[in-house]
C-alpha positions as a printed Julia matrix, in Angstrom:
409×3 Matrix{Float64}:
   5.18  -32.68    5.18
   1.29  -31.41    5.71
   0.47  -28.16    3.75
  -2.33  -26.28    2.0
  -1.63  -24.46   -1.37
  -4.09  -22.4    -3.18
  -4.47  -23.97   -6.91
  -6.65  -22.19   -9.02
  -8.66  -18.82   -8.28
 -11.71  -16.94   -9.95
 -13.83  -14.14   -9.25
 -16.53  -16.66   -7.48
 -14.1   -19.85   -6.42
 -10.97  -20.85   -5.13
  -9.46  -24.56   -5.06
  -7.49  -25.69   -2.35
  -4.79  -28.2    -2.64
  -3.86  -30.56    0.68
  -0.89  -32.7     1.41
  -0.7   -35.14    4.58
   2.72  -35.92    3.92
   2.57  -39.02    6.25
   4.01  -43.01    6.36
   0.49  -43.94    8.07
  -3.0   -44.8     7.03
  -4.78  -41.41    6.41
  -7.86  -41.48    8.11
  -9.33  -37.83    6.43
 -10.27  -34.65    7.63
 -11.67  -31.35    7.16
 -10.99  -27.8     5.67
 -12.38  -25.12    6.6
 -13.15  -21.62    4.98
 -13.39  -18.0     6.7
 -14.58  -15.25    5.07
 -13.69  -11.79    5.85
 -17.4   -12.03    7.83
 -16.29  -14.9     9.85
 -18.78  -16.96    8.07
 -17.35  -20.77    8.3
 -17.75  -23.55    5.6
 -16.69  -26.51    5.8
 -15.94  -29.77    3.58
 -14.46  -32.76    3.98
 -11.85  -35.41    2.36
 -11.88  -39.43    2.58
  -9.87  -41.57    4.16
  -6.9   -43.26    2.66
  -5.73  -40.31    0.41
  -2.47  -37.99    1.28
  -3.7   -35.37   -1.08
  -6.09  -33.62   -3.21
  -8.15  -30.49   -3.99
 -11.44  -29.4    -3.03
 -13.18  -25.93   -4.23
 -14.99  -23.41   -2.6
 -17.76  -21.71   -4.6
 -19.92  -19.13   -4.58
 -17.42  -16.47   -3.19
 -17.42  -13.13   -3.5
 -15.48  -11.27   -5.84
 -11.75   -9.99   -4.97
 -12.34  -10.81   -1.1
 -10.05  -12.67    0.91
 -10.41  -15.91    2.74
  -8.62  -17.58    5.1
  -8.15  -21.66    5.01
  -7.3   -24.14    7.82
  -6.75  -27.97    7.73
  -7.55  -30.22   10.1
  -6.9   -33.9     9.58
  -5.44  -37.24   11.55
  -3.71  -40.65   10.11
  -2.48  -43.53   12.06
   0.85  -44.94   12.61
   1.82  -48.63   12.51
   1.33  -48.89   15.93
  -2.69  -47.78   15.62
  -2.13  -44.32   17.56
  -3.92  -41.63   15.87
  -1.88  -38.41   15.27
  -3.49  -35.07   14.01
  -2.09  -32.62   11.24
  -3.06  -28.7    10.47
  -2.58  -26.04    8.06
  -3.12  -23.11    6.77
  -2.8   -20.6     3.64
  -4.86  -17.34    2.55
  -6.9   -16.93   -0.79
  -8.29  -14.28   -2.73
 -10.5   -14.6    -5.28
 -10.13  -12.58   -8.81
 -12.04   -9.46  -10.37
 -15.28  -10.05  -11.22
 -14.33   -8.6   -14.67
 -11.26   -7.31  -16.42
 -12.82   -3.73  -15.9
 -10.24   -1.3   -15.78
 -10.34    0.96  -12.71
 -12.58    3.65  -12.37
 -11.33    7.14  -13.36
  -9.66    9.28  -10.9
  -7.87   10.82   -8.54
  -7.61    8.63   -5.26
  -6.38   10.52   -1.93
  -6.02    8.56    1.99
  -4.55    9.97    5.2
  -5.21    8.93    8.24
  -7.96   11.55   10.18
  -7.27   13.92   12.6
  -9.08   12.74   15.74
 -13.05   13.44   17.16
 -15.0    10.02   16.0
 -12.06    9.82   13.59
 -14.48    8.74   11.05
 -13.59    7.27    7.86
 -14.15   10.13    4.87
 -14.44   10.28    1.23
 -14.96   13.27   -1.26
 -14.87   13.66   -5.26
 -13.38   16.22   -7.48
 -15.84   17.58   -9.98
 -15.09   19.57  -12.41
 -11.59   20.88  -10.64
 -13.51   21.34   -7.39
 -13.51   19.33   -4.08
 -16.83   18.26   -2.92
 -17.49   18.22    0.88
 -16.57   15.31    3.08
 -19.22   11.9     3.99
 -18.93   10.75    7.17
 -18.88    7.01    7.04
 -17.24    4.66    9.38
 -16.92    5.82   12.76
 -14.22    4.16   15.04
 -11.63    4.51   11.75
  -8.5     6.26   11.45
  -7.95    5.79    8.09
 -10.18    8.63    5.63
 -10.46    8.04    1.96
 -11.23   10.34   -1.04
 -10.62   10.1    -4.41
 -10.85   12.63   -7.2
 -13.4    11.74  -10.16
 -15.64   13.27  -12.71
 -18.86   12.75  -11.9
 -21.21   12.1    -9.35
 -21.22   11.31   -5.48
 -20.4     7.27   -5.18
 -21.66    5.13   -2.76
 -20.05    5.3     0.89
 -16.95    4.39    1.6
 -16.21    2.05    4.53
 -12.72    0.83    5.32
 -13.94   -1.07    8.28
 -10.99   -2.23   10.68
  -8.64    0.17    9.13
  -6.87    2.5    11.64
  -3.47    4.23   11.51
  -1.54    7.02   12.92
   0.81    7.6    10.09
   0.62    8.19    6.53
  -0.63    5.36    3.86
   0.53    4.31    0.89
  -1.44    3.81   -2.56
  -0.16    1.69   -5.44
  -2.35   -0.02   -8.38
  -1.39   -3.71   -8.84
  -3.42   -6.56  -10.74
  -5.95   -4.57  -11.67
  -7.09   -3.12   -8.12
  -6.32   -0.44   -5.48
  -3.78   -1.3    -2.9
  -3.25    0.56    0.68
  -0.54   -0.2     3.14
  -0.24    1.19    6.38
   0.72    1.18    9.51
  -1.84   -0.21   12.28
  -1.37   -0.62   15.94
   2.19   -1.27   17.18
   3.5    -0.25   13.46
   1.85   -3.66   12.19
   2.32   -3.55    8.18
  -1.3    -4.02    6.95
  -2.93   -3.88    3.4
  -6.43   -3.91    1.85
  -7.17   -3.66   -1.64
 -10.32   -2.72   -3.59
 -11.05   -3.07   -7.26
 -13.47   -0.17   -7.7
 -12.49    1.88   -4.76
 -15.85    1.59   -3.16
 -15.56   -1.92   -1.58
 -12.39   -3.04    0.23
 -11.55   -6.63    1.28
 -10.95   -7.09    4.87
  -7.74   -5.68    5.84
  -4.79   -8.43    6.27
  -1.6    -7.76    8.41
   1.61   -8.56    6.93
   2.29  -11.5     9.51
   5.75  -10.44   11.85
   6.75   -7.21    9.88
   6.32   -3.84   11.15
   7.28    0.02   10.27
   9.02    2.88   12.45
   7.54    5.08    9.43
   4.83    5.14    7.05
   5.6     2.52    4.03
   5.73    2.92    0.68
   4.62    1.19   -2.77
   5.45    0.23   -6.15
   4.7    -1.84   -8.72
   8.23   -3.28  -11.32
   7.21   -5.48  -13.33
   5.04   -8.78  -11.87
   5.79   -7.29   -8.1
   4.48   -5.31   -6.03
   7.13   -3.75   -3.44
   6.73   -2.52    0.02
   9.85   -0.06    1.52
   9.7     0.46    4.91
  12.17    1.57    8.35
  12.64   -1.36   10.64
  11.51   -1.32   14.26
  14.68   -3.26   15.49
  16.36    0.05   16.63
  18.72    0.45   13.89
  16.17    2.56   11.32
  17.44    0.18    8.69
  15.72    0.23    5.52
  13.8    -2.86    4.18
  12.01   -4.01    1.07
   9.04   -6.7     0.95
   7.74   -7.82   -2.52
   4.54  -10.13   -3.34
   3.26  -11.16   -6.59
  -0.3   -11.15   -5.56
  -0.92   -8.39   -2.44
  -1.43  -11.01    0.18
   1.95  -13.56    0.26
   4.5   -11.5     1.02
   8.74  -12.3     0.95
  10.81  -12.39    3.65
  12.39   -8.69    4.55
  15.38   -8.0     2.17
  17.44   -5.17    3.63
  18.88   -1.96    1.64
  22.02   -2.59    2.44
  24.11   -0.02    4.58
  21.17    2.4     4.24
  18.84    3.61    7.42
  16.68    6.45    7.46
  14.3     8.07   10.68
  11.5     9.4     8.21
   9.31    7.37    5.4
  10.99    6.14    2.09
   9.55    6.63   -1.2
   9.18    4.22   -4.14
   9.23    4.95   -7.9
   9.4     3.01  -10.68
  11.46    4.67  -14.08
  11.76    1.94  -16.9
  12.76   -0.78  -15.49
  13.98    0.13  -11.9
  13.25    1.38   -8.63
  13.87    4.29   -7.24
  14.05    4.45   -3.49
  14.55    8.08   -1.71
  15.02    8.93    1.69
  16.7    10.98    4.51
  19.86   10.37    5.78
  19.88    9.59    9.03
  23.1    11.54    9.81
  21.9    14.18   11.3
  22.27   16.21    7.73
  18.92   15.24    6.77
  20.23   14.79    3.01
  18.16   13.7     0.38
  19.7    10.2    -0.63
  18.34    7.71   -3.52
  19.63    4.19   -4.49
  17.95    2.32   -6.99
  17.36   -1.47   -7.7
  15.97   -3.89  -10.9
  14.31   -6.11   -8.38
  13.74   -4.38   -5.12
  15.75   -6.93   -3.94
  19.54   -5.41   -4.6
  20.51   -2.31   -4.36
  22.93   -0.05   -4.9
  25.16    2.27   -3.19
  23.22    5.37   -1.97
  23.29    8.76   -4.13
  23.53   12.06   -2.4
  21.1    14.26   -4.01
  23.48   17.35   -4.02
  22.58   20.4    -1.31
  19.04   19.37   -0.86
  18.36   18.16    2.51
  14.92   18.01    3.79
  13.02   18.44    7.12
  10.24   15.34    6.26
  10.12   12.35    4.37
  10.4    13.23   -0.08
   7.56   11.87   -2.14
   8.07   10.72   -5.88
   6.12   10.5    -9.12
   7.46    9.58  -12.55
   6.2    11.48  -15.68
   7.44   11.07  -19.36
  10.65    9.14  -18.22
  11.55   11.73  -15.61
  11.15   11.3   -11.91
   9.8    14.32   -9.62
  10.8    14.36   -6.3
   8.9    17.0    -3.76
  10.12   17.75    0.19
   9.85   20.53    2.83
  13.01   22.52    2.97
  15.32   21.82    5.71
  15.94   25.64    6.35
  13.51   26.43    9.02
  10.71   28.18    6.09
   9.11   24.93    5.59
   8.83   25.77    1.78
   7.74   22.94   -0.42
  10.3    21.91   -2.95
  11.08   20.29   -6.2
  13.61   18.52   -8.32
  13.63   16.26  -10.65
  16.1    13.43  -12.39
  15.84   11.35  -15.61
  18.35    8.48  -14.2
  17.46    9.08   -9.92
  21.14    9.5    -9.8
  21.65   13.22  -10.72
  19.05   15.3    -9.51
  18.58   19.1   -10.9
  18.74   22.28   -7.82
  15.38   22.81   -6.29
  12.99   25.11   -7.24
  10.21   26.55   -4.82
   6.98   25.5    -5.16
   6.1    28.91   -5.2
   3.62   30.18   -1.81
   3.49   26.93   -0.42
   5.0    25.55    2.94
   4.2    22.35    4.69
   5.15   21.1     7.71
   4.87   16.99    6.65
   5.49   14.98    4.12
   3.67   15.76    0.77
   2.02   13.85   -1.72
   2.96   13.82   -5.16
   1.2    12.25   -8.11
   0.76   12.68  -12.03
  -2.37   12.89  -13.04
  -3.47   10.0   -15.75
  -5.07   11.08  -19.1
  -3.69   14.51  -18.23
   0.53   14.67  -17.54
   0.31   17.27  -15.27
   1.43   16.63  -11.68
  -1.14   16.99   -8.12
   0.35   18.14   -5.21
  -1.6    17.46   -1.76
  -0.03   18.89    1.23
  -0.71   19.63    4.99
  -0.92   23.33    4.99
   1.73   24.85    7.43
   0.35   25.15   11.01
  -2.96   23.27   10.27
  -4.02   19.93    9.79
  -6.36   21.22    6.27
  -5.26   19.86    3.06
  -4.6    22.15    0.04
  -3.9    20.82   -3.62
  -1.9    22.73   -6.38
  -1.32   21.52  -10.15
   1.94   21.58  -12.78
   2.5    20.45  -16.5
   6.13   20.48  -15.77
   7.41   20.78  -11.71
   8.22   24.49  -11.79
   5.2    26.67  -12.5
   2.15   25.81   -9.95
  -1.42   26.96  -10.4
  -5.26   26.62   -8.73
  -3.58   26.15   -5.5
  -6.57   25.6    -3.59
  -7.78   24.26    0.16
 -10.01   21.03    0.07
 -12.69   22.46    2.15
 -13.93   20.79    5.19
 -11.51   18.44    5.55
  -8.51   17.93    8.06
  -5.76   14.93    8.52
  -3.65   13.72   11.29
  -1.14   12.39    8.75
   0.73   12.96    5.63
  -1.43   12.0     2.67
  -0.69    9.15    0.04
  -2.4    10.04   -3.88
  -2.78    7.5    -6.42
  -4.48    8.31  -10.17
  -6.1     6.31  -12.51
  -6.57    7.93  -16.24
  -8.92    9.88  -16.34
């Protein structure tokens, strides 16, 4: 059988292997190379061989490219037959620099140009917006010390629901939701410049996804669009190749999932979809099986939870499901038995929150939609029950939840 494998990668190359795969006389061909550009190159193999490698060089660093085969070989007979492939590569990290410091926020922008955005934290205060890429949905910020970087430009990148952040091999990884509820990710390894955004070929999302990293993988939750709101897990060792869908078995939900890792499993939380609105968790060592689902006891919730794991002990924030839109807390050190909720004292959301700890520091960030607005407000705790500097992120406004994501700081 014909195929194309990727074989080796580096921050600047990437070697291709071929197979023709065929009874006949191989009479060569040609592979070509895309960039994320849609600059072409091309080389060529001899005649005679079924398979071998050829390298691309030159590349740039931790960028995509796409790979296609073309070839022919003739039968016994002397008709000439033609053979194609494909595969995706991505080249490494131009160093083993760890990831700049900070505090990384997305959400997908209200409307207007619906420009893509980015703004810094200095010194525990949110600098104003930079317009960057008009024609975007998708608005990125992160939170550093320091000054203004260069502009931000996720070019391509549009969504209508919340993203998702995760850190995996050394680089920034978004998932979202494009047009149609397409499952797309980019990924960055100085959250300045972003490869080319890739969809996740045949999977989409009713919801926003979610990420985590166990272990080697990098797993992707998400709701079906079949009808049935099941849930679903993908995983990928390297942010491109992705599995097949493995279902959570017996467990659907009509809002977003969220992912956590604690020691060496997942933690998956949701909302029933019983018309309770429970708060439900299963948990997994592969994000491939899981178990049967936990009720987290009398909390329900009126939007998707969000979850963060500090010091062995997972946080779990959600709007209250009581008609006050209060934002609430509890926490778990086995995501089976969760504690009773305490108020995040003063502040309400109507969506989904985001929920991170803060690296180099162990206290947790909470970025929310204020209630009845589309501004974003942030509000800090060492330990999930007392909340301080609960402050508005000035001149900015989403259309979606937001997603957070911290490097140390």
């Amino acid at each position: 059988m014909s195929g194309l494998s990727v074989t080796a990668e580096s921050s600047s190359s990437i070697s291709v292997g071929w197979t023709l795969g065929v009874a006949g006389l191989a009479l060569g061909g040609t592979l070509s190379q895309t960039s994320p550009t849609g600059a072409i190159t091309t080389q060529s193999f001899g005649a005679e061989a079924q398979s071998g490698t050829l390298t691309f060089s030159g590349l740039s660093a931790w960028t995509p490219y796409f790979y296609q085969m073309q070839a022919s070989w003739q039968d016994e007979y002397g008709a000439v037959h033609t053979l194609s492939g494909s595969c995706y590569g991505q080249t490494a990290a131009a160093s083993s620099t760890p990831l700049p410091p900070g505090v990384w926020l997305a959400y997908g922008a209200k409307a207007g140009p619906n420009a893509v955005m980015v703004s810094n934290l200095v010194e525990g205060s949110w600098e104003s917006y930079v317009d960057l890429a008009p024609g975007s949905h998708l608005r990125f910020g992160r939170v550093v010390e320091g000054e203004w970087k260069a502009p931000i430009s996720l070019a391509g990148c549009t969504t209508t629901l919340a993203p998702a952040f995760a850190a995996f091999n050394g680089r920034l990884v978004l998932a979202y939701c494009g047009a149609g509820g397409q499952l797309t990710v980019t990924s960055s390894i100085d959250g300045v410049h972003w490869a080319a955004p890739i969809d996740i070929a045949g999977r989409s999302s009713a919801t926003p996804p979610a990420l985590a990293v166990l272990g080697s993988q990098l797993v992707l939750a998400f709701v079906t669009t079949d009808g049935t709101n099941d849930l679903y897990t993908l995983l990928s060792s390297d942010g491109l190749n992705w599995s097949g869908p493995q279902p959570v078995v017996n467990q659907s939900s009509g809002m977003a999932p969220a992912l956590a890792a604690l020691g060496s499993q997942l933690v998956l939380a949701y909302v029933a979809m019983n018309g309770s609105n429970d708060l439900l968790t299963t948990l997994s060592m592969d994000g491939v099986n899981w178990a049967t689902s936990n009720t987290v006891l009398d909390q329900s919730s009126a939007n998707a939870p969000a979850l963060a794991q500090m010091s062995g002990k997972l946080y779990m924030a959600y709007t209250a499901n009581n008609g006050s839109d209060d934002l609430l807390m509890t926490t778990s050190t086995d995501g089976i038995s969760w504690t009773p909720s305490a108020v995040v004292t003063g502040q309400s959301s109507g969506a989904t929150p985001a929920l991170v700890v803060v690296q180099g520091y162990s206290v947790l960030l909470l970025v929310y939609q204020r209630l009845n607005s589309t501004g974003l407000s942030t509000t800090y705790s060492p330990d999930g029950c007392s909340w301080f500097r609960d402050s508005e992120i000035p001149s900015q406004s989403s259309g979606t939840a937001p997603a957070l994501y911290s490097t140390t700081l």
